[in-house]
C-alpha positions as CSV (number, residue, x, y, z in Angstrom):
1,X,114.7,66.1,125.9
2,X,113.3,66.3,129.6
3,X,114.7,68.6,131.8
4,X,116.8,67.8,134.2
5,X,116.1,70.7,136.7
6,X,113.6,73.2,136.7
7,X,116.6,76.3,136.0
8,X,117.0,74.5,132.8
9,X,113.3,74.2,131.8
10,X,112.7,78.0,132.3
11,X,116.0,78.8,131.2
12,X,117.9,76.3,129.0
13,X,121.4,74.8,130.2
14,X,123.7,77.3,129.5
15,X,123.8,80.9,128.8
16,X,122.9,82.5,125.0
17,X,124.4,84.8,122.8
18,X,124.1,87.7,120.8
19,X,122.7,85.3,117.5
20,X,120.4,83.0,119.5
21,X,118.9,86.2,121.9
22,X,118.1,87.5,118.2
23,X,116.3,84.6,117.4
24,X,114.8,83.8,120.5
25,X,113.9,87.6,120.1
26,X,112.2,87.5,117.2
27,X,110.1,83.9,117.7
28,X,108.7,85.8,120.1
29,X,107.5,89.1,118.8
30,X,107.2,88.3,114.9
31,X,103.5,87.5,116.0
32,X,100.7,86.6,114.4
33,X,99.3,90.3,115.8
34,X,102.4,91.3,113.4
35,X,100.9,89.3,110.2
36,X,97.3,90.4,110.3
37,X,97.3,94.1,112.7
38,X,100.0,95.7,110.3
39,X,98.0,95.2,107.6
40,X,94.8,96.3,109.6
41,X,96.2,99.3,110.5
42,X,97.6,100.1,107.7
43,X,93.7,99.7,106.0
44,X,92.7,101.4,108.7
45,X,94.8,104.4,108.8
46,X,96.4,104.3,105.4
47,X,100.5,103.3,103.8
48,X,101.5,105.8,106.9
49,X,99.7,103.5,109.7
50,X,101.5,100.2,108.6
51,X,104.8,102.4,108.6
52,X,104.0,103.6,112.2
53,X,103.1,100.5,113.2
54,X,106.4,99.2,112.3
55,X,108.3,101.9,113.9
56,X,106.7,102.4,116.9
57,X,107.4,98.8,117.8
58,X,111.0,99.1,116.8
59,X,111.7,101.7,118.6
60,X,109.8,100.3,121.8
61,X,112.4,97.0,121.0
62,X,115.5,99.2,120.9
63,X,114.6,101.5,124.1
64,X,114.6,98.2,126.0
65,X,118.0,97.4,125.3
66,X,118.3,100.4,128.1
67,X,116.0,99.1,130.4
68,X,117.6,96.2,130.2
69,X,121.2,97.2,130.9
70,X,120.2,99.0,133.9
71,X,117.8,95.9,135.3
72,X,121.1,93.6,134.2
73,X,123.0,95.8,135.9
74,X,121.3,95.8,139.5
75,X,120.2,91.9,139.0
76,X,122.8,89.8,137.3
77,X,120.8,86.9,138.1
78,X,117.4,85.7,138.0
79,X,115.1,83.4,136.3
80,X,111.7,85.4,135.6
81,X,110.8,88.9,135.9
82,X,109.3,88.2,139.2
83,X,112.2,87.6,140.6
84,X,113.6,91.2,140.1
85,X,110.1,92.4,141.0
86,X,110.3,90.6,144.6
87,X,113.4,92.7,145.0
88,X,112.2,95.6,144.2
89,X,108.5,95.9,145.6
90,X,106.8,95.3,149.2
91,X,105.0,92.7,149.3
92,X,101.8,93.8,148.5
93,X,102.5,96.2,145.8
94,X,104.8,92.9,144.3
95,X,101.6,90.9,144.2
96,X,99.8,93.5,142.7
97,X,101.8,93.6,139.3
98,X,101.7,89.8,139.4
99,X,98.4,89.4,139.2
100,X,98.5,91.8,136.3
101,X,101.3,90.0,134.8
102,X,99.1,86.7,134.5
103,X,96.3,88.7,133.1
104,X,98.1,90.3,130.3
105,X,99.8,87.2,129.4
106,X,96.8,85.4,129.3
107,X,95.4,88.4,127.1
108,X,98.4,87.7,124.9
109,X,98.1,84.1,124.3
110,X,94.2,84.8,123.4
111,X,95.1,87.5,120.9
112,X,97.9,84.5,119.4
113,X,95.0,82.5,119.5
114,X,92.3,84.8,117.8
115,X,95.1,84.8,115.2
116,X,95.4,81.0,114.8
117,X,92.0,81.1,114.4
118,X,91.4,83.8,111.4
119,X,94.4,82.0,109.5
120,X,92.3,78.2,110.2
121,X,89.3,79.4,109.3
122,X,91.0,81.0,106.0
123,X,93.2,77.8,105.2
124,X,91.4,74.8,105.8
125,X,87.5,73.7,105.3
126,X,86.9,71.9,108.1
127,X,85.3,73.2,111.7
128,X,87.1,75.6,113.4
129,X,87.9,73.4,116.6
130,X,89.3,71.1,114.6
131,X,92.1,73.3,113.4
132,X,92.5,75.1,116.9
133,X,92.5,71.6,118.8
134,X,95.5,70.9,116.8
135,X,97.2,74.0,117.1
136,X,97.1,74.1,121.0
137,X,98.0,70.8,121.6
138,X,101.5,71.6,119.3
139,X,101.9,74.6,121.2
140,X,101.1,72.6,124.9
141,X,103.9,70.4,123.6
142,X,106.7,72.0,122.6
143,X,106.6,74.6,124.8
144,X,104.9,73.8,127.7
145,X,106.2,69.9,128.3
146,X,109.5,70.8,126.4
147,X,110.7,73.7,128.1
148,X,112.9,76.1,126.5
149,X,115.4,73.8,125.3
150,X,112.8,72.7,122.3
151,X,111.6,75.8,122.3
152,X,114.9,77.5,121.0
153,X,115.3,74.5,118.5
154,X,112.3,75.2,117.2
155,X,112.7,79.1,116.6
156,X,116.0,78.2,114.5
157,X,113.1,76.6,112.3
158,X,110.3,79.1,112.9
159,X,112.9,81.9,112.3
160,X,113.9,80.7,108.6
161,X,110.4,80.7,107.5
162,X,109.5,83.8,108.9
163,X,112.4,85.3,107.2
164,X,111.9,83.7,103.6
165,X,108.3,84.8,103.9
166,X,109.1,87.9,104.3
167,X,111.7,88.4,101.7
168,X,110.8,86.1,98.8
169,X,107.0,87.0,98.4
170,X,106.8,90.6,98.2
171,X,110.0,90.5,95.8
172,X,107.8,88.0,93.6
173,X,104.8,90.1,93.7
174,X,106.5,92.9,92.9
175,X,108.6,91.5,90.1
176,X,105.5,89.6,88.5
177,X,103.2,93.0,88.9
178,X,105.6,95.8,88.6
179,X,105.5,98.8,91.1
180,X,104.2,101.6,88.6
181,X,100.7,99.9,88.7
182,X,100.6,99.0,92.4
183,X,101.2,102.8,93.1
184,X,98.4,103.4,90.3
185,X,95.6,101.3,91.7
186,X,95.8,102.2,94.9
187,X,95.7,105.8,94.1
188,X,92.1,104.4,92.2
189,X,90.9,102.8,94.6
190,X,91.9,103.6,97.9
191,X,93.4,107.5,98.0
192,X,92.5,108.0,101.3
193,X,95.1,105.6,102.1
194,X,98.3,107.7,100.5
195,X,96.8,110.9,103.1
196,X,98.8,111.2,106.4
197,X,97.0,114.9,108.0
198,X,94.0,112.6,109.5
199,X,93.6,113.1,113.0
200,X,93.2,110.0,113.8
201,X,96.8,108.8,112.4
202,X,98.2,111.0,115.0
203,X,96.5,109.8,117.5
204,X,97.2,106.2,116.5
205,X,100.7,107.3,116.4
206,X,101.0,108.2,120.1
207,X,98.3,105.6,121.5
208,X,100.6,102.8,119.9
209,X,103.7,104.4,121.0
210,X,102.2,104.5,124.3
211,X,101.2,100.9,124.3
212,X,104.2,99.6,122.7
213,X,106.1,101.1,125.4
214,X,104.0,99.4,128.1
215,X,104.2,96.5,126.5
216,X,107.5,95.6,125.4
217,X,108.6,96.8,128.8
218,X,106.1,94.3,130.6
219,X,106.9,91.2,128.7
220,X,107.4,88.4,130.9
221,X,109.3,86.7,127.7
222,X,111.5,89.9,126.9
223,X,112.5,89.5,130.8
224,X,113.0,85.6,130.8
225,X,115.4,86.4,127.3
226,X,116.9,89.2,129.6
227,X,118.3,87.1,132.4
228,X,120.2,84.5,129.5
229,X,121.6,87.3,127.6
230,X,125.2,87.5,128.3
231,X,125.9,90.9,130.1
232,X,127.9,92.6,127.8
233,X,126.0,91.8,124.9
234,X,122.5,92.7,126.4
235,X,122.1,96.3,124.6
236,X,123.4,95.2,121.3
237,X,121.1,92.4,121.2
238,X,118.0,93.5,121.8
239,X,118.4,97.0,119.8
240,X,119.5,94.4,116.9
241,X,116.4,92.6,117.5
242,X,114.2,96.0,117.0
243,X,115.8,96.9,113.8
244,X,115.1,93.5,112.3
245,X,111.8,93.3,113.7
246,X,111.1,96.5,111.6
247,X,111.4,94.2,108.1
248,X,108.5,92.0,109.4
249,X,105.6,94.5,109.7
250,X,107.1,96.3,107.0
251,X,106.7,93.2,104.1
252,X,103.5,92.3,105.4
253,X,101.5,95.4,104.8
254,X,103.9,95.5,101.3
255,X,102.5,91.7,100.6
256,X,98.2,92.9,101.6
257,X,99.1,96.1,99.3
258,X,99.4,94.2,96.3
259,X,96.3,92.9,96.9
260,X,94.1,95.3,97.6
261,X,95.6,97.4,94.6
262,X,93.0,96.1,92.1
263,X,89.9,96.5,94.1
264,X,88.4,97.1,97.2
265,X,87.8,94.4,100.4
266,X,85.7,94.3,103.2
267,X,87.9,92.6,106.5
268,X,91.1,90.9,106.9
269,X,89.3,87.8,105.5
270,X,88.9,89.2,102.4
271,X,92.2,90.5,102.4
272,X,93.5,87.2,102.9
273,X,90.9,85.3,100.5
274,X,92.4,87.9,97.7
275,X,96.0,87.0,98.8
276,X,95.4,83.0,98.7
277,X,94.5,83.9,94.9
278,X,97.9,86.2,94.1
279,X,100.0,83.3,95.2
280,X,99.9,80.9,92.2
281,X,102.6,79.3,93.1
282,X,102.1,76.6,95.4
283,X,105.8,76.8,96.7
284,X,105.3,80.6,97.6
285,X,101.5,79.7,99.0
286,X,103.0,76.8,101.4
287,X,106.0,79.3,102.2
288,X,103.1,81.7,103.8
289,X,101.5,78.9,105.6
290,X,104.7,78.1,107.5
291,X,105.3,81.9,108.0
292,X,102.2,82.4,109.8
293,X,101.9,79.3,111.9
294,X,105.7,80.0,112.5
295,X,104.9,83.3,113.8
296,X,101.8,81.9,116.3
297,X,103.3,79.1,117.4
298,X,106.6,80.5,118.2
299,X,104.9,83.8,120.6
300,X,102.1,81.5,121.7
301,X,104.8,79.0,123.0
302,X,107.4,81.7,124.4
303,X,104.3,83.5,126.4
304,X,103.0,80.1,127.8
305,X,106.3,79.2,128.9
306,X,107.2,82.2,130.4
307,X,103.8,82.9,131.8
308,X,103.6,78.8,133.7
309,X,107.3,79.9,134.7
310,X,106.6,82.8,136.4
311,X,103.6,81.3,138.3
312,X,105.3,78.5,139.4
313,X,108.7,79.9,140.3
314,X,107.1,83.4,141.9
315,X,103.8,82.3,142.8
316,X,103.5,78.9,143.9
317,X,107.3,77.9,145.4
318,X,106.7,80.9,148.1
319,X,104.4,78.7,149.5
320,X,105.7,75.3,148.8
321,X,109.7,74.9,150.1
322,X,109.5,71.1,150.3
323,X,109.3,71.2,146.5
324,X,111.8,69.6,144.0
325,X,113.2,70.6,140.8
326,X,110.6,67.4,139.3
327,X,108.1,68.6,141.1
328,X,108.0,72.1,139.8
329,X,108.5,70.4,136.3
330,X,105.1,68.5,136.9
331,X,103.2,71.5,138.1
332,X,104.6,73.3,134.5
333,X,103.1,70.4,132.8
334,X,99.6,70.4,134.4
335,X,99.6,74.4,134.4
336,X,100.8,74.4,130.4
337,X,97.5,71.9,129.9
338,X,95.6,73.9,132.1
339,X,95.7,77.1,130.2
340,X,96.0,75.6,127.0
341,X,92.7,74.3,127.7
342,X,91.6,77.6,129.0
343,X,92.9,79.7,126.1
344,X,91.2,77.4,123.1
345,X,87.6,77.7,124.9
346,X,87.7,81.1,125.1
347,X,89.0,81.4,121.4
348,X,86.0,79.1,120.5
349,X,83.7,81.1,121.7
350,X,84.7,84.7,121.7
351,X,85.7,86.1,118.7
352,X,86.7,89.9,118.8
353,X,88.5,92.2,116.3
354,X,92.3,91.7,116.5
355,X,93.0,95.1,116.3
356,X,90.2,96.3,118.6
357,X,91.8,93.1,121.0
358,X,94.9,94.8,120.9
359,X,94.5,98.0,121.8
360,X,91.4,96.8,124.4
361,X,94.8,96.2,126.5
362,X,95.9,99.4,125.7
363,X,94.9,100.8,128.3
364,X,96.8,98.6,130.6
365,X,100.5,98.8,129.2
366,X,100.1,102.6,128.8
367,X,99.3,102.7,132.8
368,X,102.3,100.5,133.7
369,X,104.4,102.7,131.3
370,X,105.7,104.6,134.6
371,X,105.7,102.9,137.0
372,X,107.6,100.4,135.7
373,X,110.4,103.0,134.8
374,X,110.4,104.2,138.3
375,X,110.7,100.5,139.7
376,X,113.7,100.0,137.3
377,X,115.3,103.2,137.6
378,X,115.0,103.6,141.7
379,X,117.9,102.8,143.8
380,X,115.4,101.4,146.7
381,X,112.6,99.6,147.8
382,X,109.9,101.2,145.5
383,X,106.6,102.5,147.5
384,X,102.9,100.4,147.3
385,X,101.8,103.6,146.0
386,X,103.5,103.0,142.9
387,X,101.4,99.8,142.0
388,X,98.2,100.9,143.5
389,X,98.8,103.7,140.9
390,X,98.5,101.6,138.1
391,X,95.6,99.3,139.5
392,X,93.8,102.6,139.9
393,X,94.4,104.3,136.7
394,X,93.7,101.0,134.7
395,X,90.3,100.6,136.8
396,X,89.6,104.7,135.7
397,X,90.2,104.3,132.3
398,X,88.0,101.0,131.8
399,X,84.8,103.2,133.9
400,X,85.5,106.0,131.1
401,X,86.0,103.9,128.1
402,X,82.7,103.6,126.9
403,X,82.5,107.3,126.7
404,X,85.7,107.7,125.2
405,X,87.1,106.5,122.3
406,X,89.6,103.5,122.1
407,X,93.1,106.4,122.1
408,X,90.8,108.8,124.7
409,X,90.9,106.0,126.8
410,X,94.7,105.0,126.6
411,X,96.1,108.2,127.1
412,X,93.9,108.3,130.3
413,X,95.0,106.0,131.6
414,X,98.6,107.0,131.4
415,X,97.9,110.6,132.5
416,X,96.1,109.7,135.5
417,X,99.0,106.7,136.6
418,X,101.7,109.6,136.4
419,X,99.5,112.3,137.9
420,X,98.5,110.0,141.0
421,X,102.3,108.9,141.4
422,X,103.2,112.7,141.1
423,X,100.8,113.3,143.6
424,X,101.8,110.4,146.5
425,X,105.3,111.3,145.6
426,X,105.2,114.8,146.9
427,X,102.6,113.9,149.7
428,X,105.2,111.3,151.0
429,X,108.2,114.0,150.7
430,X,106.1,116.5,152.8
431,X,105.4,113.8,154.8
432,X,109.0,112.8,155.5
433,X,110.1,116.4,156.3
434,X,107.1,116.7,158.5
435,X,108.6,113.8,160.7
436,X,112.0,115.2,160.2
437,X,111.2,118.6,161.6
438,X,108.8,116.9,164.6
439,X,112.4,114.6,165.4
């Protein structure tokens, strides 16, 4: 199972296909944000926020199959998103969006593990750390000491579940309960969610859009899947992967609506106490379990793999040549423990709201939106200006955010990224006929 060099621990020995890209696709964003944010926001903002929820992402999915083509197109080779990056960028404004790479990933695998953690302390009565300790040292395991080609063994796996999940419990519920009364009691108790003219729907709408953009377009996993993907099959695969990611968020927020039908709920812990006593049947209770820890597992092990890959191929070999492929494989190891260690202390003892935790990052992806559209779609070296734009806008938009509200805040930080690279850009084209003219 070891790797023989470190191309095939960060990318597997051969080249995947359109099913296994799928797969690999969906391991990776069928996450445990997926399971429990859904259904959040579909409490939150009514039936018509778990609907946007799962559009928004499909469609952020889909438009990447473009992005993709054109990055596939320019760089037929490469092994992390880094790589195309160095191409692309000076040096500075390349270190730039690494730095900002390892910080959102590291986000990521924190939000993978606040989930891990709501679903411990839901399943099992025993302290928290217990649960968690277990978790990250599976997850250190098979995806930071096995590299990817465990990691697509296991999706096969992870994959199944998810899908059974999916399918077989809502039909149950809604065979057992009928959907006549489901429609009734939420109509009884919870009106407010059947209303779609709120305000703050809309503005979920375009915030998430906004986010989902940024994000999906900054994965480091999405880019690792990228540069495996055959060529020609790069579009079809990932706008494949959107449309079946939309069944995920979809069943979900079906599954928490036939609990919260017949009464009210205070969190997602009650959500998911009330759920634990739907599922009478222990083969459709264990089903869930696996779906869920499928779900973390699977993202928490693509984004640590892709995250120690990146570091070690883009940010540590630079300044180590003499380095050999079992060497690089041994720093992978000791940076997999390393932030696996990192990542369960700071679970421990931070403990946000998910959604709140997602959308706190909001403000990040929706100021990398642009610019990383202009990197992908320029024909040349892109300008520091471009990534300083970003850093800038993300630094605004966190000075403003506590007197803004969550979405204020997002779309800030997306207006003032474009508006500062609209202003360079035409500062830099004066500039350039200025010297043209003096010549």
């Amino acid at each position: 199972m070891r790797s023989r060099t470190f191309q095939e621990y960060v990318q597997g020995p051969i080249q995947i296909g359109m099913g296994l890209g799928i797969i690999s696709l969906l391991a990776r964003w069928v996450t445990g944000t997926t399971i429990l944010s859904s259904p959040e926001s579909m409490v939150k903002y009514g039936v018509f926020g778990g609907i946007g929820y799962a559009i928004m992402g499909a469609i952020a999915l889909v438009m990447f199959s473009f992005i993709g083509k054109r990055v596939r197109h320019d760089f037929p080779v490469g092994l992390t998103m880094g790589d195309y990056l160095k191409t692309k960028l000076h040096p500075f404004g390349y270190w730039i969006l690494l730095i900002i790479l390892v910080i959102t990933n590291l986000h990521i695998l924190f939000i993978q593990g606040m989930a891990a953690s709501t679903l411990c302390q839901f399943l099992f009565d025993t302290p928290l750390y217990v649960g968690l300790f277990f978790f990250f040292v599976f997850c250190i395991l098979f995806a930071g000491f096995g590299g990817l080609k465990l990691i697509h063994r296991f999706a096969a796996f992870q994959v199944v579940f998810m899908f059974a999940a999916v399918i077989l419990i809502p039909l149950y519920f809604f065979v057992k309960e009928g959907i006549q009364p489901v429609y009734d009691g939420i109509r009884l108790y919870h009106p407010y969610m059947l209303v779609i003219n709120k305000y703050d729907f809309w503005s979920f709408i375009f915030a998430g859009l906004l986010v989902g953009f940024g994000q999906f377009f900054f994965d480091l996993t999405s880019w690792q899947r990228l540069f495996m993907i055959e060529l020609k099959k790069v579009p079809l695969t990932f706008s494949l992967s959107g449309l079946i990611w939309l069944i995920f968020p979809l069943s979900f927020s079906s599954l928490f609506i036939m609990v919260i039908f017949t009464g009210g709920f205070t969190d997602i812990h009650s959500i998911l106490e009330g759920l634990a006593s739907k599922i009478t049947t222990p083969f459709f209770f264990i089903l869930f379990v696996l779906c869920a820890f499928s779900a973390i597992t699977s993202t928490f092990g693509a984004c640590l793999h892709a995250l120690v890959s990146l570091i070690v191929a883009n940010m540590i070999e630079p300044f180590q040549d003499q380095t050999n492929d079992q060497q690089k494989i041994r720093m992978a190891y000791l940076l997999s423990t390393c932030i696996g260690v990192l990542i369960f202390m700071a679970t421990l003892f931070y403990s946000p709201n998910l959604m709140e935790l997602l959308f706190y990052s909001g403000n990040i992806y929706s100021a990398l939106l642009v610019p990383i559209l202009v990197i992908v779609f320029s024909k040349r070296t892109v300008a520091n200006y471009i990534p300083i734009s970003a850093l800038l806008a993300i630094a605004a938009s966190y000075i403003i955010q506590p007197y803004a509200s969550e979405f204020q805040s997002i779309w800030f930080s997306g207006l003032s990224s474009v508006t500062l690279i609209v202003v360079c850009t035409i500062v830099s084209f004066i500039k350039d006929k200025w010297k043209l003219r003096k010549n």
